[in-house]
RODO-2510 file (C-alpha; in nm, 4 decimals, decimal comma):
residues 378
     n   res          X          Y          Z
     1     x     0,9358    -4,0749     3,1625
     2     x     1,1381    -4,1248     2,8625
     3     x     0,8686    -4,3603     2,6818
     4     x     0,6406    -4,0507     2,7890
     5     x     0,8540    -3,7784     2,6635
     6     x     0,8810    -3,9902     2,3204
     7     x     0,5223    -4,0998     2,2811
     8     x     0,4096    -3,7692     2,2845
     9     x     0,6895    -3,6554     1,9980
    10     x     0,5638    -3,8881     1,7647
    11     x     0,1945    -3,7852     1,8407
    12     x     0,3434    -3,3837     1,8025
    13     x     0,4886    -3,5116     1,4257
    14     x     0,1909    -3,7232     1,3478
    15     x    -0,0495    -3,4187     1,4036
    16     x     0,2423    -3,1659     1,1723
    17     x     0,1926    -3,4357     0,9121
    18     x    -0,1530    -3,4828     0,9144
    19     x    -0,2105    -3,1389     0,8818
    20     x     0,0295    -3,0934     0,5896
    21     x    -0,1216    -3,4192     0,4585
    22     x    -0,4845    -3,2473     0,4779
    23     x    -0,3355    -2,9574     0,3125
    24     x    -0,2168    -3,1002     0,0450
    25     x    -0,5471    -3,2836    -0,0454
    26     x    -0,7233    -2,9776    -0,0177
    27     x    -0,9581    -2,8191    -0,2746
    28     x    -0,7969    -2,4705    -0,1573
    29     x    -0,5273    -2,2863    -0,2158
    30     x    -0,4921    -2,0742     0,0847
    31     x    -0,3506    -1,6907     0,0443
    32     x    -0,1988    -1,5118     0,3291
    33     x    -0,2916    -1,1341     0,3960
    34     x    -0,1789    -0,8793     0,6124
    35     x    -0,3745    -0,5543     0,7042
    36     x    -0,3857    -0,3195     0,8962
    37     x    -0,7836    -0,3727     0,9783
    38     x    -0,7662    -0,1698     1,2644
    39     x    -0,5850     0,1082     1,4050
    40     x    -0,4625     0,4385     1,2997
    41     x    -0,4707     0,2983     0,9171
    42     x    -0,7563     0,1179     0,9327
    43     x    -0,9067     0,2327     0,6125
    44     x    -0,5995     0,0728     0,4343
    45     x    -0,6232    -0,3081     0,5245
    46     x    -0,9996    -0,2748     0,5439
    47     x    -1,0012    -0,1837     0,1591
    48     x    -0,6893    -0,4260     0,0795
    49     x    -0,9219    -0,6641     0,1657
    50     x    -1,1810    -0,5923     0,0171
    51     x    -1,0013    -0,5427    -0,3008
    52     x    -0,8725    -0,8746    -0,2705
    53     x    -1,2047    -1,0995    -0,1815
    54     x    -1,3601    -0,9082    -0,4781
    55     x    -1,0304    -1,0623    -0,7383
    56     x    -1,0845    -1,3721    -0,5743
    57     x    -1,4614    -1,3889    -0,6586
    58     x    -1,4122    -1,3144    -1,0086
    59     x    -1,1026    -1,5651    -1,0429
    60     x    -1,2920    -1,8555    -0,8626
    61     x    -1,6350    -1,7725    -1,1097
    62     x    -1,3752    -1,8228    -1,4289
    63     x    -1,2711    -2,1329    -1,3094
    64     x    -1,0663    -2,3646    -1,0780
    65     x    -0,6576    -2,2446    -1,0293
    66     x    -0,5012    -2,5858    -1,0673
    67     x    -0,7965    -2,7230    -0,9958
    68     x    -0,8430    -2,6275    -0,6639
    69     x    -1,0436    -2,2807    -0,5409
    70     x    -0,8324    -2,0026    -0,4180
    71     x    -0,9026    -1,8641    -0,1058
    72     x    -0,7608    -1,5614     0,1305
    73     x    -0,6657    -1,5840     0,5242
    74     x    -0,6638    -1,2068     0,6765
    75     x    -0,4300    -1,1332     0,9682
    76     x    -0,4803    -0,7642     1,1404
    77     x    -0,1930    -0,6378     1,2152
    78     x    -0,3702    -0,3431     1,3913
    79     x    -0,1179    -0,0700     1,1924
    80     x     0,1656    -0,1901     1,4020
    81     x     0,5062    -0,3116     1,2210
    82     x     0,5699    -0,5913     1,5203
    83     x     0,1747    -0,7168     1,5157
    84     x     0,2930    -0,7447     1,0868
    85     x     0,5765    -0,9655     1,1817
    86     x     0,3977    -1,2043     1,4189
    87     x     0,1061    -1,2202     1,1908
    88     x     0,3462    -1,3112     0,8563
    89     x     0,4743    -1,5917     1,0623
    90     x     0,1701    -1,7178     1,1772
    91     x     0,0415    -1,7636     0,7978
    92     x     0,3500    -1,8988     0,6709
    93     x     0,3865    -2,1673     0,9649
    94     x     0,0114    -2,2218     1,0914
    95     x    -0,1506    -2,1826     0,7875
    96     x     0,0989    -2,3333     0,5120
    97     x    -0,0337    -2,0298     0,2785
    98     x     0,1420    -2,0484    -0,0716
    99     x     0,2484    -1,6941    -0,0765
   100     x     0,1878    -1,3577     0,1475
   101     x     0,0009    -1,0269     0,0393
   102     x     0,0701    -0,7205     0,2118
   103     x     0,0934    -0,4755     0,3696
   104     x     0,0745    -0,0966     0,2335
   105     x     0,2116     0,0575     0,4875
   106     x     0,6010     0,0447     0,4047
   107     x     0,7044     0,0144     0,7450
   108     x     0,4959    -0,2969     0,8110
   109     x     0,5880    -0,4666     0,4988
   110     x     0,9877    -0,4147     0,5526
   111     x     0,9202    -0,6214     0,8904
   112     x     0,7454    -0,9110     0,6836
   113     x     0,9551    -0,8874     0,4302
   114     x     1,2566    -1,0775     0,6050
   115     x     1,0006    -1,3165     0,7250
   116     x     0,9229    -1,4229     0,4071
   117     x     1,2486    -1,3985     0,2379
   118     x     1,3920    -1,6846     0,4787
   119     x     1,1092    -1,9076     0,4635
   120     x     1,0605    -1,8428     0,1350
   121     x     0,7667    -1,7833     0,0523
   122     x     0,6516    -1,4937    -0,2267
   123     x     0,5550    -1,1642    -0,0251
   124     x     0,3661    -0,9402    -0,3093
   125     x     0,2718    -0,6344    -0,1364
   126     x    -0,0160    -0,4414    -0,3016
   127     x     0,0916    -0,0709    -0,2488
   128     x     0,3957    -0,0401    -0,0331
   129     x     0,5967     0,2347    -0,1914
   130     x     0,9239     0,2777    -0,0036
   131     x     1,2271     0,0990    -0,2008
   132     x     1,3847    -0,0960     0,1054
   133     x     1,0594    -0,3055     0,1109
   134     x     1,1824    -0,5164    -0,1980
   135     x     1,5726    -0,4985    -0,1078
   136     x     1,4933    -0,7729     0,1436
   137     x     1,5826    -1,0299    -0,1084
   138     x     1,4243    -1,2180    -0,4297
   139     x     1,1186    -1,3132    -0,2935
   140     x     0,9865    -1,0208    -0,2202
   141     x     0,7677    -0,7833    -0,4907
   142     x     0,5285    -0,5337    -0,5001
   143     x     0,2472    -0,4142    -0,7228
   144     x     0,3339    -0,0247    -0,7029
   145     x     0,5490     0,2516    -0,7843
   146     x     0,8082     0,3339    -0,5764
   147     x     0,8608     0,7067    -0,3681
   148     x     1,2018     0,7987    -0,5964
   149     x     0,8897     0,8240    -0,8764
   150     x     0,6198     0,9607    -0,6531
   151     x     0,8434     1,2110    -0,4889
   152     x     0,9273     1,3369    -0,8944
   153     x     0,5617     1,3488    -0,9154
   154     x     0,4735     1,5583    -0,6913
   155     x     0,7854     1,8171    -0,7472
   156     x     0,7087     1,8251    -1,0480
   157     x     0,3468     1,9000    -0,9862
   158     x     0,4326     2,1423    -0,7196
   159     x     0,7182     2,3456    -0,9770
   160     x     0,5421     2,2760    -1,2974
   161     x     0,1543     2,3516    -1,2132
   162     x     0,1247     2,5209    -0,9347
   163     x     0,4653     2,7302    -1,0084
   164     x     0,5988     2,6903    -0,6278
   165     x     0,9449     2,8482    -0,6088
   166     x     0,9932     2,7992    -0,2751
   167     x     0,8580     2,5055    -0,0675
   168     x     0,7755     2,4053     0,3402
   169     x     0,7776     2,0325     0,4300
   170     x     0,6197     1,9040     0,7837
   171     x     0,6587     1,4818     0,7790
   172     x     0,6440     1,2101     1,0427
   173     x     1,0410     1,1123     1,1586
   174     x     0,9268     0,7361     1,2430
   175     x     0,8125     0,6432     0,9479
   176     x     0,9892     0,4827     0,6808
   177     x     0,7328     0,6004     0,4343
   178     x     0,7181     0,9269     0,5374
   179     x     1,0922     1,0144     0,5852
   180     x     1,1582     0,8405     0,2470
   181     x     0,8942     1,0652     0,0748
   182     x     0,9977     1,3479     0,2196
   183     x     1,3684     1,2970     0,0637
   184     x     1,2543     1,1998    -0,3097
   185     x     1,0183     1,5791    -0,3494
   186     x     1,3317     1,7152    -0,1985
   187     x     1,6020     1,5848    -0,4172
   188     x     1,3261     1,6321    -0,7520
   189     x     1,2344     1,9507    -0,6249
   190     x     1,5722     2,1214    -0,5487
   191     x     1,6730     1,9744    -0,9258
   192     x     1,3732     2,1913    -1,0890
   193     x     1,5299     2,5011    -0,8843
   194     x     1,2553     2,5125    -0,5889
   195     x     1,4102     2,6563    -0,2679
   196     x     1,2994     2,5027     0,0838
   197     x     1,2093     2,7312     0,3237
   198     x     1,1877     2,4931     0,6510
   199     x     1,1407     2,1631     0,7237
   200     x     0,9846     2,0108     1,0588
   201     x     0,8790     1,6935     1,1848
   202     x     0,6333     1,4826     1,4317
   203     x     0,5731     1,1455     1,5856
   204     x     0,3176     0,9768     1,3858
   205     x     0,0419     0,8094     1,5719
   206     x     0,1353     1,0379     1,9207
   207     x     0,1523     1,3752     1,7739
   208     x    -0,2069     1,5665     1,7322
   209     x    -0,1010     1,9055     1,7935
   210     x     0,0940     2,0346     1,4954
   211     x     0,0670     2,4170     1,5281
   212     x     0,4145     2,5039     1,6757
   213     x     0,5944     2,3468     1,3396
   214     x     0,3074     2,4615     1,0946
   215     x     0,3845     2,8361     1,2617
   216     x     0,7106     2,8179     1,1648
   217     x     0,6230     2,7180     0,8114
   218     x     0,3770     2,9998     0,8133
   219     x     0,6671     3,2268     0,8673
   220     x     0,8938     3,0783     0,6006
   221     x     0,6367     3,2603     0,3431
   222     x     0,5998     2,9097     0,0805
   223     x     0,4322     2,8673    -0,2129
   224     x     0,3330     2,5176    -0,0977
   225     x     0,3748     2,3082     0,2046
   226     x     0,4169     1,9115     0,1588
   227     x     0,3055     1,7065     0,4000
   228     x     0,4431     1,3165     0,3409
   229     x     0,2391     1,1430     0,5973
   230     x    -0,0620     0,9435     0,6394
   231     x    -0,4484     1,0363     0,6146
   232     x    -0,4886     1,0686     0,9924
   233     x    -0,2137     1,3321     1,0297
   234     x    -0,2988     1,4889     0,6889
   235     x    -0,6223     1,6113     0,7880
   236     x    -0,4857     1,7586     1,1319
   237     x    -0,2409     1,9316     0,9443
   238     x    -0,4748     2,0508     0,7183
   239     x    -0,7108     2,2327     0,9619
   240     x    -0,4647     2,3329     1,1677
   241     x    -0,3150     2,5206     0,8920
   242     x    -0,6186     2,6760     0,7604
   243     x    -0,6633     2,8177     1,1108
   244     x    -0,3205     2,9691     1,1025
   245     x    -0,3620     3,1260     0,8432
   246     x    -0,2099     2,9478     0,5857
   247     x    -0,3643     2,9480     0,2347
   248     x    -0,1275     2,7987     0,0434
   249     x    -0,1970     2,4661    -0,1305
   250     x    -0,0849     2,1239     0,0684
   251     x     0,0592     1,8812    -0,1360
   252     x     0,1021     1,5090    -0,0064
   253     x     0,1557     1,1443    -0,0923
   254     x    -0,0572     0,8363    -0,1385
   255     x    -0,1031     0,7628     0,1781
   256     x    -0,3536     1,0339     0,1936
   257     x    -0,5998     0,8051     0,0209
   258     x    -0,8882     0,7297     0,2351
   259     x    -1,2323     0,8719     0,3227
   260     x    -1,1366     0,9577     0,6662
   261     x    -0,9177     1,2395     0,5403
   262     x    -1,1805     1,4520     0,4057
   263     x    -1,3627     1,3502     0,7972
   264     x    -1,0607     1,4886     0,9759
   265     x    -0,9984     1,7983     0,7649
   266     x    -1,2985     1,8886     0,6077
   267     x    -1,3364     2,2194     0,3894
   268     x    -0,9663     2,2927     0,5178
   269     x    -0,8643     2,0214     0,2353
   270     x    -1,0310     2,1973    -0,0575
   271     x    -0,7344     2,3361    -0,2939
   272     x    -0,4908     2,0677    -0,1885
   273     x    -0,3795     1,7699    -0,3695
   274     x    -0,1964     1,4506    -0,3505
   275     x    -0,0583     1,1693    -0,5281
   276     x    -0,2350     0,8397    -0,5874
   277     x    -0,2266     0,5184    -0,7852
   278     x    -0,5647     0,5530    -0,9602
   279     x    -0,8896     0,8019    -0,9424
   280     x    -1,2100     0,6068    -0,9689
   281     x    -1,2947     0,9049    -1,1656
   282     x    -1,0413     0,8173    -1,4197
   283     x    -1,1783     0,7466    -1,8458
   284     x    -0,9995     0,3809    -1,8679
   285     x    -1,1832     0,0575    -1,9399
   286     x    -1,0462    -0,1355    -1,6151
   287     x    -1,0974     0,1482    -1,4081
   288     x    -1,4928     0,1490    -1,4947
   289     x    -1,5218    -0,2463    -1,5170
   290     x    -1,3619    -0,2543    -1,1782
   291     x    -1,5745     0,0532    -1,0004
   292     x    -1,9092    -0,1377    -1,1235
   293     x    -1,7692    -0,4549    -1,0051
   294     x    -1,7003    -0,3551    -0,6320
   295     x    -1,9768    -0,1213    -0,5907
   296     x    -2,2099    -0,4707    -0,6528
   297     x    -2,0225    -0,6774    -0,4048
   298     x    -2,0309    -0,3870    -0,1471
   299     x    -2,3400    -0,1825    -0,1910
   300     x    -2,2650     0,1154    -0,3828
   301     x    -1,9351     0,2101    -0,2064
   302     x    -1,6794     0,3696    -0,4176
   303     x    -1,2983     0,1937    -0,3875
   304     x    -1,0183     0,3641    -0,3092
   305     x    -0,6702     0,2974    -0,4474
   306     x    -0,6043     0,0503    -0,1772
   307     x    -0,9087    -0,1601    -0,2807
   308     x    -0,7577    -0,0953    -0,6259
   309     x    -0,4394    -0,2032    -0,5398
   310     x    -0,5387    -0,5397    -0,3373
   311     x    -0,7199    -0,6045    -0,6305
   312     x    -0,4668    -0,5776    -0,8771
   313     x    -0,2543    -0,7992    -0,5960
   314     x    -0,4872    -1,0801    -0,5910
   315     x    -0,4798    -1,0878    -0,9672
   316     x    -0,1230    -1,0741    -1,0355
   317     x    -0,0705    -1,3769    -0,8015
   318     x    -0,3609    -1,6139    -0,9829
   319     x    -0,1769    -1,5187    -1,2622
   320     x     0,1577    -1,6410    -1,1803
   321     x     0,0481    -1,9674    -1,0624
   322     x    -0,1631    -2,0201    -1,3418
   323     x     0,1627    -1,9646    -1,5652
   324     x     0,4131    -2,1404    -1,2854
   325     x     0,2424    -2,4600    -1,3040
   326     x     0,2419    -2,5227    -0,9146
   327     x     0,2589    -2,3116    -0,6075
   328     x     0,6487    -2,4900    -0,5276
   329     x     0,7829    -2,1343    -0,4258
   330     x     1,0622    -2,1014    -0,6166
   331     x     0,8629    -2,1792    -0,9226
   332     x     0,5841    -1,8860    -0,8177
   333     x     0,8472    -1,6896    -0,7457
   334     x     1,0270    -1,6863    -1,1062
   335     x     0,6193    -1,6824    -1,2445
   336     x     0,5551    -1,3651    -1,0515
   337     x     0,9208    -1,2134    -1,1724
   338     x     0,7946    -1,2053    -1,5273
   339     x     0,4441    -1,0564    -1,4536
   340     x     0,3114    -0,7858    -1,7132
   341     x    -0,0698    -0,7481    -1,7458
   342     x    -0,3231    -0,4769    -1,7161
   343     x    -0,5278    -0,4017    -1,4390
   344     x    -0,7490    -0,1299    -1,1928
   345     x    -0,4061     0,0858    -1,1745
   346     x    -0,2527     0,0088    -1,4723
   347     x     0,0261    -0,2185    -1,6228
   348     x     0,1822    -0,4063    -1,3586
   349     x     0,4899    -0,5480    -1,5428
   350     x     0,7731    -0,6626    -1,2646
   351     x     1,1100    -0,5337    -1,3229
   352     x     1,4509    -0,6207    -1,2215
   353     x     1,4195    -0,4743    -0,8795
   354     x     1,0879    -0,6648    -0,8498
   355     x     0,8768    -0,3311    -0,8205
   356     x     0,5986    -0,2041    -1,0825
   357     x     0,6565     0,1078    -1,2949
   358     x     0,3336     0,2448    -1,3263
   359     x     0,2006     0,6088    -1,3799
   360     x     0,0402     0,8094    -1,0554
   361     x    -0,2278     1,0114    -1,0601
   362     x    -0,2684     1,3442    -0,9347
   363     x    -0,6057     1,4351    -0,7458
   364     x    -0,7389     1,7237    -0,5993
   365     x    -0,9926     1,7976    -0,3320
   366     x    -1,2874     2,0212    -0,4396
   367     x    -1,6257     2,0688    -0,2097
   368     x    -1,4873     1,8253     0,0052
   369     x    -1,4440     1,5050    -0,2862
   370     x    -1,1778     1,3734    -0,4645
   371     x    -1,1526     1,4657    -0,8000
   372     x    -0,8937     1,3307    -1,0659
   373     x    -0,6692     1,5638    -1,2185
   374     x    -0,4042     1,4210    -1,4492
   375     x    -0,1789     1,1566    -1,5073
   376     x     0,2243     1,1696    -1,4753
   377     x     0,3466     0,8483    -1,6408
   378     x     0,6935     0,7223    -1,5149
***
């Protein structure tokens, strides 16, 4: 039994080094992913990825990253923070991937994040905006702003352009995103002398019924009503509100990004407007060079912000191991620290806190489409 038990060890370790042998002498350098491919924010990992495979194409056409081609694993995560977890580790210890991208939802990348930190291994996550995502240590950095600047945005949108006084805010208590959102327009707006009126909440991904809070805001009489959560919820809220009665503009985040908004809430959406990371509508060189690009590769389909993002994600990490030298983590890690180059949304230089300063865009919904409005630089 024990010449058994021992037999079968040293097969177990010969097949662990074999396959880290075989990876080593690999003409690939393996990227790990994590998106939400399915699920309630489908739309996001779906054009992560799509973002990505289109960097990848254009960095593997210019030539070989330390001589070897770079390629991308996606894990779905299905939109659920545990699924995130399991599926980091699975990349990190099945697949040996030299570093991790994703997520964009914030509450799915502050689960991979300690993942990553303690194996470490670089987590860049393409458009995660909550500020605990990259307080889970130094490995960990993202390619975005953060909410503290996209909650000024949009105050300042709300107080400045559309001269709201007084201001109504519905958001989704279990998520980090949404809860951290909500307290950024609150502490920006309340500084530019705004007045809140009420403030209610929901369950994201149970909740579908949202007219006993938005009555209540009714009631309160705003100016505007800001609603911090994702796309699915947005466009619920949006109807619902229109059918209440409520004419005032709705004012949310980036996480309203996504086609399936304008599906859900239809004409309802017209005079609202939310926050973003780019506008494919936008006049800058990189935004046109990458629109043409991914409309190509994927028949004519416009990219959103998250395809922007991933993009930008993919790029940033070629980058850094073209300047580190090696994919030895630590090594990647310091490369990606020191990032600053221009891409679909912007300047993505890394600072101190390992997050990306960037301006966000402001867009409005007219006739049912997206329309860029402005800039509001950081």
């Amino acid at each position: 039994m024990r010449w058994t038990l021992v037999l079968g060890l040293s097969a177990a370790l010969m097949v662990v080094a074999g396959c880290k042998k075989q990876q080593q002498e690999s003409n690939t350098l393996l990227v790990g992913h994590v998106a939400s491919k399915t699920g309630d924010t489908a739309t996001f990992g779906t054009s992560a990825d799509k973002g990505i495979r289109l960097a990848l194409d254009e960095i593997n056409k210019a030539g070989p990253v330390l001589g070897k081609t770079v390629d991308v694993i996606t894990e779905d995560d299905n939109s659920k923070s545990d699924e995130a977890k399991t599926a980091t580790e699975k990349l990190i210890n099945r697949d040996h991937v030299v570093a991790v991208l994703g997520e964009i939802a914030s509450s799915r990348s502050i689960a991979m994040a300690p993942v990553c930190q303690e194996a470490k291994i670089p987590m860049l996550s393409p458009g995660s905006t909550n500020p605990k995502v990259t307080q889970a240590g130094d490995y960990i950095f993202r390619a975005c702003f953060i909410d503290p600047f996209q909650g000024q945005a949009m105050a300042e949108f709300a107080v400045k352009n559309l001269k709201a006084k007084k201001y109504a805010i519905l958001y989704a208590n279990n998520s980090d995103y949404s809860v951290g959102l909500r307290d950024y327009f609150k502490q920006a707006a309340d500084k530019l002398g705004a007045t809140e009126t009420v403030e209610s909440s929901y369950a994201e991904k149970s909740d579908v019924d949202f007219r006993s809070q938005l009555t209540k805001i009714r009631d309160s009489n705003p100016d505007v009503v800001v609603a911090t959560g994702y796309y699915e919820e947005a466009g619920k809220i949006a109807k619902q509100a229109r059918e209440l009665g409520i004419k005032v503009p709705i004012i949310g985040g980036d996480g309203w990004d996504s086609d399936k908004l304008i599906q859900i809430g239809g004409e309802a959406l017209d005079g609202c407007y939310f926050t973003n990371h780019y506008a494919p509508d936008e006049d800058r060189p990189a935004v046109k060079d990458f629109v043409a690009a991914f409309k190509a590769k994927y028949n004519g389909e416009t990219p959103d912000a998250m395809a922007a993002l991933g993009y930008d994600s993919a790029l940033v990490l070629a980058d850094a191991i073209k300047r580190a030298g090696t994919t030895e983590p630590s090594k990647l890690r310091d490369a990606i620290a020191t990032t600053d180059m221009v891409g679909a949304t912007g300047r993505t230089k890394i600072d101190e806190h390992r997050n990306a300063p960037k301006a966000a865009v402001i867009i409005t919904v007219e006739n049912r489409k997206f329309k860029f409005l402005k800039d509001i630089q950081p």
